[in-house]
N, C-alpha and C positions, 0 to 999 in steps of 0.2 A: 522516854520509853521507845522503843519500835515499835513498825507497824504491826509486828508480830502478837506483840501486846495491847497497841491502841483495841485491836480490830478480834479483842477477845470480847470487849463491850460492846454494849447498843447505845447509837444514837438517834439523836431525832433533831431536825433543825429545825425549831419554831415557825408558824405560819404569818409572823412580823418580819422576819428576817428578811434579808434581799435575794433578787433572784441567784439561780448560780450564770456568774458571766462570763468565768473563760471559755472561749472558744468562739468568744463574738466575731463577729463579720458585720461591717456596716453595709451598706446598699452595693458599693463598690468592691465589696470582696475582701478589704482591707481589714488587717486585724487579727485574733484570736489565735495567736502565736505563742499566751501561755503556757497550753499545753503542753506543746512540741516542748518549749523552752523547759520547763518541768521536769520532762524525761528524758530530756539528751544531759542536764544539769546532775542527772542521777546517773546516766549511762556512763557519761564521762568519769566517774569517781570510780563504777561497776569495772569498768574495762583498766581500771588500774591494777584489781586484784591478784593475788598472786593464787598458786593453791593451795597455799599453808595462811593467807592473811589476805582481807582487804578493808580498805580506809573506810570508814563510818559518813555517814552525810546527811548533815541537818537541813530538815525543812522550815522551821522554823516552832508555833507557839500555837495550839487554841486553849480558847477558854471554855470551861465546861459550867453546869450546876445540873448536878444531879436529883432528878424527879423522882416522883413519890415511886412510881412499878421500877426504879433503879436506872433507868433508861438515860443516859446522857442528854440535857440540853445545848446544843451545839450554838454559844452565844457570837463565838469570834472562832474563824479557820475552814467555814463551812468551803471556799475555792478550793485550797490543798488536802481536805478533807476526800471530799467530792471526789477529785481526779485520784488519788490514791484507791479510794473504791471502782470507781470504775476503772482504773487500770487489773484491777486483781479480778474483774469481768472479763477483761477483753484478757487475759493470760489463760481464764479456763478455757474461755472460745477459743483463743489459739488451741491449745490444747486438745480440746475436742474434734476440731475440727482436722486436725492431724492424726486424728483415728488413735491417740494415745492415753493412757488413763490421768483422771485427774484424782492429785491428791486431794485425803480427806480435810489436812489444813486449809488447806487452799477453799476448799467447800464452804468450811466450817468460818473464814472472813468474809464469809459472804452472806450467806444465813445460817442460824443455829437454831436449838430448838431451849428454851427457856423454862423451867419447872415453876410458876405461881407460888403466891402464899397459899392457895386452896391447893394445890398438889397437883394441878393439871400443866399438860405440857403443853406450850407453845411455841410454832415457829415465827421465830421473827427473823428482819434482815438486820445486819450490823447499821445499816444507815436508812434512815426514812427522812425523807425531804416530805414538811407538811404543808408550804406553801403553796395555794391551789394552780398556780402556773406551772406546776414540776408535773403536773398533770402524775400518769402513774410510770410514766419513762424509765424513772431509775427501776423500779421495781419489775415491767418488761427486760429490760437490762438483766436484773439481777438473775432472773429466770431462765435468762439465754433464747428471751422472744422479740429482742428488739435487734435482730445484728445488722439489717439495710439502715441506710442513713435518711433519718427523716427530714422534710423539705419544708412540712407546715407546721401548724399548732403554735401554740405560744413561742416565745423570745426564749424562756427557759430548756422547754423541750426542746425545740432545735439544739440551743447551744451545747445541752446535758447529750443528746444524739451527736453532732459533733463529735464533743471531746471524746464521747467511747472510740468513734471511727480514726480520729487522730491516731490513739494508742493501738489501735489495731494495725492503722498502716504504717505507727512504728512498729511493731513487734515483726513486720513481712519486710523493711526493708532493714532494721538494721540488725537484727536477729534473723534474717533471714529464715524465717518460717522452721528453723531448727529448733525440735521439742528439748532436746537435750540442753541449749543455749537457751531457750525459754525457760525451763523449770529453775535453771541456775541463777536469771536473771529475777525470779521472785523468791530465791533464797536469799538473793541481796537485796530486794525491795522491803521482804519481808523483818531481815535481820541484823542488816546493817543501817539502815535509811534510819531515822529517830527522829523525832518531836516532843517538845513539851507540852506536857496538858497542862492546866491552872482550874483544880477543882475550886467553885467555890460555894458556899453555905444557899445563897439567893440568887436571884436572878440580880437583882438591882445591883448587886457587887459583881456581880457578872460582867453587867454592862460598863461597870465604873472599872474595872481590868480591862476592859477592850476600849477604853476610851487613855486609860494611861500608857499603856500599849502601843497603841498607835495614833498616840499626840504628836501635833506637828508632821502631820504626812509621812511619817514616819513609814507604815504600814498600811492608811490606805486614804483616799482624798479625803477633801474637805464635805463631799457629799454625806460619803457615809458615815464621817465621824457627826457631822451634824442630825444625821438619822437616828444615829445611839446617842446624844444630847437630848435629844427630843424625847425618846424614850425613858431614857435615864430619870426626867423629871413630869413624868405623865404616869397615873397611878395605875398598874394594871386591870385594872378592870377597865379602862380605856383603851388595851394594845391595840385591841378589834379596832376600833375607830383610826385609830392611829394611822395603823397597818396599811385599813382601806383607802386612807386621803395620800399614804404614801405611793400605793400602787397605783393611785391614779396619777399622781405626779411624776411620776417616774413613766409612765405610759405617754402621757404629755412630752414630753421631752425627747423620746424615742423618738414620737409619730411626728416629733418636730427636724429629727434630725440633729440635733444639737451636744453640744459636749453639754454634760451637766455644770462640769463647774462655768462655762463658759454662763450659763444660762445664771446660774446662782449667783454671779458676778456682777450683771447688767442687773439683775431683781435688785440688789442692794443698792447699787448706785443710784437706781431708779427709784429706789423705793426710802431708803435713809438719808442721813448726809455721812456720806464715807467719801474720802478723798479717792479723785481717780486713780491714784499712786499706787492703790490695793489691788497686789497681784493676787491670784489662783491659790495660787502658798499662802498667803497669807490669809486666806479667808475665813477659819476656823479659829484661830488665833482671836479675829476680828471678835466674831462671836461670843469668844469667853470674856471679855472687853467690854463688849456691846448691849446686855442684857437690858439694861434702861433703856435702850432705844427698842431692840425689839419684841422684847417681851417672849421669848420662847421659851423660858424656864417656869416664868409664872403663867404661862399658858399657851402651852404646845402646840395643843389642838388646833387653839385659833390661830398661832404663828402658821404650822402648817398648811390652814385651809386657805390663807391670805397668798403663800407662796403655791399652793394649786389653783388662784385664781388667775396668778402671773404665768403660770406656764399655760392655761388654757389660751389668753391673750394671746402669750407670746406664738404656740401652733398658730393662728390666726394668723398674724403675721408675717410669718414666713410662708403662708399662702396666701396672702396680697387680701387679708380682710381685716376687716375691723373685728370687734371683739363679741358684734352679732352677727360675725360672720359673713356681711356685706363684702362685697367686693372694692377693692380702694386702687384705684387707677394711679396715684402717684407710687404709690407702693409697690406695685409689680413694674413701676417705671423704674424706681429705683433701683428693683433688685437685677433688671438689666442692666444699668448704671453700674452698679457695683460687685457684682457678679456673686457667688454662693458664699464668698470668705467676708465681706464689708458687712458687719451689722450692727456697728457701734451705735448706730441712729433706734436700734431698738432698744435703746437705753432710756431716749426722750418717747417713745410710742409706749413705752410700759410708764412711763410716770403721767404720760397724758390719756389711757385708757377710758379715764371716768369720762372723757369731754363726749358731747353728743356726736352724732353720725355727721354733720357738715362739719362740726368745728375739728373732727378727728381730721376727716380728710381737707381740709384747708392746712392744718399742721404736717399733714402727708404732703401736700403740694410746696411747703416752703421747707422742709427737710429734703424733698431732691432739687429741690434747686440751688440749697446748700453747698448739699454733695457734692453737686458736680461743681460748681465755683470751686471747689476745698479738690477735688480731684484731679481738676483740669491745669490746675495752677502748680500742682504738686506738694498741698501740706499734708506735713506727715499725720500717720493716724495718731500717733501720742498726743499731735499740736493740735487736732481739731477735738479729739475723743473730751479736752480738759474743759473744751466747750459745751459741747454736748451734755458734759455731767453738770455744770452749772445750768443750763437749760432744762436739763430734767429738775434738778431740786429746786427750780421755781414755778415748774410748770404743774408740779402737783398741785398746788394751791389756786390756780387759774381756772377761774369758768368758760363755759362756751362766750360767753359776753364780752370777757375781758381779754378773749383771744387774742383778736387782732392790732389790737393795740400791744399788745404783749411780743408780737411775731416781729412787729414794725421797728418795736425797740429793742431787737435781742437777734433774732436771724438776719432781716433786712439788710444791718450796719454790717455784719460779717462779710455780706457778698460785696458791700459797697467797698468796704476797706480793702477787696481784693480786683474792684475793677477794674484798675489799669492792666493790671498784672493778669488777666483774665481776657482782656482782649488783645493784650499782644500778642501772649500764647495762642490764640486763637489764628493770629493772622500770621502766624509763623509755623503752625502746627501739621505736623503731615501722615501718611496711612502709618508710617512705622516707629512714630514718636506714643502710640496707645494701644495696648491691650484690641484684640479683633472685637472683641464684645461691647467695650466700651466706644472703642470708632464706629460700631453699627448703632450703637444708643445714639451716639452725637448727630449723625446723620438722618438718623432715621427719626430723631426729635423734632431736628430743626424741616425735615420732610412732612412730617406731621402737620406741625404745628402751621404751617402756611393752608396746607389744603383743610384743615382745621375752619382756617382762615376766609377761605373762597366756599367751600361748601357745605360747613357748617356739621355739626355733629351724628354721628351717623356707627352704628355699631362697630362696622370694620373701621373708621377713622378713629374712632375711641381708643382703639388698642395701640399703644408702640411695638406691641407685642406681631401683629401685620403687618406693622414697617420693616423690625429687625429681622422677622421671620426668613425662615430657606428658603421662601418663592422671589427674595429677590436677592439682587446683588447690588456690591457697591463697583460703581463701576470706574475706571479711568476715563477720561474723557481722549489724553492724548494717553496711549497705551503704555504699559510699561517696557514693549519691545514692539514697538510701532513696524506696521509695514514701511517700507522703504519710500510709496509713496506717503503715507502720513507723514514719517518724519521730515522727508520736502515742503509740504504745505506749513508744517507748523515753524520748521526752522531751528534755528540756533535753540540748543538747549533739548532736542528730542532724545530720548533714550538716556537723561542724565535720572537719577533715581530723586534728585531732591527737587527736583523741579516736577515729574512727574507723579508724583507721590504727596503734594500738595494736598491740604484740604478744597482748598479751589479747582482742584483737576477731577473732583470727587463727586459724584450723582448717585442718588440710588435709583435702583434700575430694574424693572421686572423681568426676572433668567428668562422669562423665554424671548425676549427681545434682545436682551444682552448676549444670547445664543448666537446669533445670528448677526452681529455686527465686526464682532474679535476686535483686529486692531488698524482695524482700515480709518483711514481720514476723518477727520471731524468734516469735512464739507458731504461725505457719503454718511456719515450718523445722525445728522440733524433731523433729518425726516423722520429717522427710529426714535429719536427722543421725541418728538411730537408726539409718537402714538402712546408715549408713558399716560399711564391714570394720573401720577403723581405730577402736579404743580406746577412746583418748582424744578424738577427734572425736564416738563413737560418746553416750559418757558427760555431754558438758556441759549437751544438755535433763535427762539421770535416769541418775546412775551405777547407781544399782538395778535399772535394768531388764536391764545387763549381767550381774547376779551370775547365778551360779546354782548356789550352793551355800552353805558357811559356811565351808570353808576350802580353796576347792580355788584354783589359783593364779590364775583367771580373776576370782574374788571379791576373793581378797586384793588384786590389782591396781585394782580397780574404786574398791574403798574407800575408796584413798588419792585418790582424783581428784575434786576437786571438782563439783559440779552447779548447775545453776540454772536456777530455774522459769522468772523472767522476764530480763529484759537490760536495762539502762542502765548507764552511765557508772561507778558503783563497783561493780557487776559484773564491767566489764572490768581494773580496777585490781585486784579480788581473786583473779580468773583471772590478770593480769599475775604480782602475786605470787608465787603460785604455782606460775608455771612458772619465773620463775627462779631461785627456793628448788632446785625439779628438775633444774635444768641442775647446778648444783654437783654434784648424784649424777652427774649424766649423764658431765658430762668432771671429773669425781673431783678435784674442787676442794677440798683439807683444810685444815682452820682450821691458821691459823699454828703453828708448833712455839713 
């Protein structure tokens, strides 16, 4: 039918349904390009017209079941639904706001007035969204009281505000605000554009059309088709329940950042035994397979609330806590480690959830120091990720008791089996062989972990997050374009990029000292390195000047840390050395068994 005709009916999109999501925008700006895509998809077929003919254009398919007052249930189509009506909003607004008349059809797809079985008139709108996030936007909208672009309120309401604003600053720029080429353009919106409905008798045949519809990704991910599975087998007088542990889970996920399916991916891995080999595609697939193992058909609810317990975790998480919310020190290490895209390891953190507060974070502290052995060395995420999924499917069964012994036999061996390989890279390694985020982790670890060492735990030493921070730098020791006299004092090899670009040429360094030094001699820096808080930066003109005792932990730590007077090229190879002999202490590297 046309919209002409769709939009002679009422509909109403159930308060189970999901939210309306084109026109999203993640935190970055990024995204919500449906709609434009939508109406340039229509404009382009519009602009072919002739004035005797133009070509028709499908949008595709919803599924309806119509209710007891006649009213459309809008099971499947509610997106291309949606922006279809608010486009025939934003064409009155144009219109009105061009001081021109609007026609009565045009009125009349927007709200009409309805006659009862008792005989009284009612106006209603063509579409009512009853999910309580839709707030009453559309119906502002529809009234011509919502036309500024809204900033707050739910996910819904922004993006439904949005997409109205989207079609309005299509209608100004490629219509250029001409009434005459607007009214034309909803004669072809109206009259040429079609879709199919698919009435059916019940809802539950509703949902079983919207599920054959768009099997296999076809039409829309594995999230939503698993939303309409759940339903499909949960008896209505449960939608409410349903509905509610869905919006919560889907809120989760949001506030987490995260792609759904990315999320739904790692819960199964984490949570069944499904081979790591299971792509995104294939997830729904999994499902209609899988029903022995998860039980979502013979009991939705509890499938559901089990997977709302994994997304609460998992927000956790990705803000560096355990799953009471504590705060987990390896965890925020890591995700300096690995920066906003690495989160294969929350595939082992959601199957080891249950363990108590130490045993979580002890599994926190041997997961980064995984990481970085698996990072530093260069294995690919496919080669490490096959690990991780076997460590998660043994680790659900693991108490806090049987921990460590469990870590000893299954993490430990990984980082041993990459030692050698781990410290050569190390002693070979330079500023422009790693990611700037990860080179401030390595640095600002092995910085830590020494003053750690001498004075002991202490709020601001706690944090890596202090070390990598923008209060300091990582600094060159022999510069990267040395004054003229530096590069005399150091000699053969100044101003060469692989020699000063060294991990051993590298200190971290407090900016406002680092201000003030530029690229002048290492025999004119050494004093500025003395005044560092930090250590081991403190230590490399004169670890003696740090001691100040003969056994007290400041001394002991001083000891082990090399010094030197002056600086050239097998300087920085013996400072190389040595720090990544120290990293193996650092992330507890053990010679092979």
């Amino acid at each position: 039918m046309t919209l002409k005709r769709l939009f002679q009916d009422f509909y109403r999109v159930p308060d189970y349904q999901r939210e309306y999501v084109w026109g999203e925008t993640n935190p970055k700006g990024e995204g919500g390009e449906e709609v434009e895509q939508f109406l340039n998809d229509i404009f382009n077929e519009y602009d072919n017209a002739t004035k005797s003919d133009a070509p028709e254009y499908f949008i595709g398919t919803i599924v309806v079941c119509r209710g007891r007052d006649d009213v459309f249930e809008l099971i499947d189509g509610q997106q291309r639904t949606t922006t279809s009506y608010l486009t025939l909003c934003a064409i009155r607004d144009a219109i009105e706001e061009l001081e021109e008349t609007v026609p009565e059809e045009l009125k009349s797809q927007i709200a009409a007035s309805t006659v009862d079985w008792q005989g009284e008139s009612v106006e209603r709108y063509r579409l009512d969204l009853q999910y309580e996030d839709s707030g009453d936007i559309l119906k502002e909208i529809a009234d011509g009281k919502a036309l500024e672009a809204v900033t707050d309120g739910t996910r819904s309401i922004r993006n439904i505000s949005n997409a109205y604003q989207t079609v309005r600053e299509f209608l100004k720029v490629t219509l250029e605000d001409d009434p005459a080429a607007i009214r034309r353009f909803h004669g072809y919106l109206t009259n040429k554009v079609k879709i199919i409905r698919i009435e059916t008798p019940t809802i539950a045949k509703a949902l079983k059309i919207f599920e054959t519809i768009n099997d296999r990704g076809v039409g829309l991910d594995a999230m939503d088709l698993l939303k309409n599975l759940l339903f499909m087998n949960t008896k209505e007088s449960d939608f409410q329940k349903l509905k509610d542990i869905w919006k919560k889970l889907t809120d989760e996920i949001y506030t987490a950042r995260e792609k759904p399916l990315r999320f739904l991916r790692y819960y199964l891995l984490a949570t069944y035994n499904v081979d790591n080999k299971l792509r995104e595609d294939d997830i729904y697939d999994w499902f209609q397979k899988n029903e022995k193992q998860t039980g979502h058909a013979a009991n939705p609810i509890q499938f559901a609330s089990g997977l709302l317990k994994g997304a609460e975790a998992y927000r956790h998480f990705v803000h560096d806590e355990d799953t009471a919310g504590n705060h987990v020190r390896a965890l925020a290490n890591t995700r300096l480690l690995g920066g906003q895209t690495i989160k294969q390891h929350f595939i082992v953190l959601l199957a080891g959830r249950h363990l108590d507060r130490e045993s979580f974070a002890d599994l926190c502290r041997e997961i980064e120091n995984t990481m970085c052995v698996w990072l530093i060395t260069g294995k690919t995420a496919k080669e490490y990720e096959r690990t991780i999924v076997r460590v998660a499917r043994d680790i659900r069964s693991i108490s806090g008791d049987e921990l460590e012994e469990f870590l000893q036999s299954n993490l430990a061996p990984e980082r041993a089996k990459l030692r050698k390989d781990f410290k050569e890279t190390l002693e070979e390694i330079g500023f422009w062989d790693l990611r700037r985020f990860r080179l401030r982790y390595l640095v600002g670890k092995m910085t830590q972990y020494v003053d750690l060492e001498a004075y002991g735990e202490s709020e601001g030493r706690n944090s890596l997050a202090e070390y990598v921070g923008g209060n300091n730098d990582i600094e060159h020791i022999l510069a990267t374009d040395p004054s003229k006299k530096a590069a005399e004092e150091f000699g053969e090899g100044a101003g060469d990029w692989e020699i000063d670009s060294l991990l051993g040429n590298l200190v971290l360094l407090e900016r406002s000292i680092n201000r003030s030094i530029g690229n002048e001699p290492y025999s004119e820096k050494k004093s500025k390195y003395q005044q560092s808080k930090f250590l081991l930066t403190k230590c490399v003109p004169d670890a003696d000047a740090a001691k100040i005792g003969t056994s007290d932990m400041i001394t002991k730590a001083a000891k082990r840390l090399p010094s030197f007077d002056t600086w050239d090229h097998e300087q920085i190879l013996a400072r190389q050395k040595f720090l990544a002999k120290l990293a193996l202490e650092i992330w507890q590297v053990p010679e092979k068994a």
